[in-house]
C-alpha positions in Angstrom: 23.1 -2.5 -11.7 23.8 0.8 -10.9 20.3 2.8 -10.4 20.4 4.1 -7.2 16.3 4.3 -7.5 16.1 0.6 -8.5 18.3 -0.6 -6.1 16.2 1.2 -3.4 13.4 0.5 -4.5 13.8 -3.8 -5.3 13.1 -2.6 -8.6 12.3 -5.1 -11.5 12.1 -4.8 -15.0 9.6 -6.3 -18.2 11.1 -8.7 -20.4 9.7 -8.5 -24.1 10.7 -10.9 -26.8 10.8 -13.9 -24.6 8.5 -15.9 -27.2 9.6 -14.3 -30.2 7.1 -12.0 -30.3 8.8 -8.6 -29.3 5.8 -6.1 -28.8 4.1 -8.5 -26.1 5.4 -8.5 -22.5 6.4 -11.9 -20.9 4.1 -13.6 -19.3 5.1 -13.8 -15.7 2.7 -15.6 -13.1 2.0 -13.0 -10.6 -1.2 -12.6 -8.8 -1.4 -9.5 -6.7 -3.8 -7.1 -5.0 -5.0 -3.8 -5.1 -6.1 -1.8 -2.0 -7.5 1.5 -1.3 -6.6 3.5 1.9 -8.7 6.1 3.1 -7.0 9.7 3.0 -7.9 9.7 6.8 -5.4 6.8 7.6 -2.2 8.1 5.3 -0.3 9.4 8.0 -0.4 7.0 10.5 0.2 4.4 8.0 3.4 6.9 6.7 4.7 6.7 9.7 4.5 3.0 10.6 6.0 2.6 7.5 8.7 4.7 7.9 9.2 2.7 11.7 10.3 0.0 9.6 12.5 1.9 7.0 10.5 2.9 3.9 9.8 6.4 3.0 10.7 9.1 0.3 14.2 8.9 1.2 14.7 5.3 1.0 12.5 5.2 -2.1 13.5 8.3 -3.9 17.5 8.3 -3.4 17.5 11.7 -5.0 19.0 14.6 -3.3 15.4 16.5 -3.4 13.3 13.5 -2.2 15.9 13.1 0.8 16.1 16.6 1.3 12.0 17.4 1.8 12.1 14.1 4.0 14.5 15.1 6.2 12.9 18.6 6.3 9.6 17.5 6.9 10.7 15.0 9.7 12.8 18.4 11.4 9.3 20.2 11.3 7.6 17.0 12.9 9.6 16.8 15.8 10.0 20.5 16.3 6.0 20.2 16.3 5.8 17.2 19.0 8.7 17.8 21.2 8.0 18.9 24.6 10.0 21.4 26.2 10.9 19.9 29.8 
C-alpha cells in the first residue's frame, strides 16, 4: 500500500463481489456508533486529541493540511505564551 492518507489514517476499503453479486457491498459484521458533539466542546476535544497524536497533519499527510496545522499551532502558542 502506498497511500500516504490511508496509511495515516488506518484506512480500510469495501469489498464487492464477495457473493457473486458485484453491485452489493460485503457484508461485514460491524456494529458501531454515532455521536454528536456540541460546537462548544470542539476545541478542547481537538486538542486532547491532538495530546495523543491525531490531527489534520497526521490525518491529512498532504503538504496543505500539514502546512495550516502547523500554522495554526504557531498562532496558538504565540497567543498563549507568556512573556517572562
Amino acid at each position: 500500500m502506498d497511500n500516504p492518507r490511508i496509511i495515516r489514517q488506518s484506512g480500510a476499503f469495501f469489498l464487492f463481489g464477495i457473493n457473486g453479486i458485484k453491485e452489493k457491498p460485503a457484508a461485514l459484521k460491524y456494529n458501531y456508533k454515532t455521536y454528536l458533539i456540541r460546537k462548544e466542546y470542539k476545541k478542547n476535544i481537538s486538542r486532547q486529541l491532538e495530546a495523543i497524536g491525531i490531527d489534520e497533519g497526521t490525518l491529512f499527510p498532504e503538504i496543505e493540511h500539514v502546512a495550516e496545522h502547523v500554522k495554526i499551532n504557531i498562532t496558538y502558542v504565540k497567543n498563549n505564551v507568556k512573556n517572562t
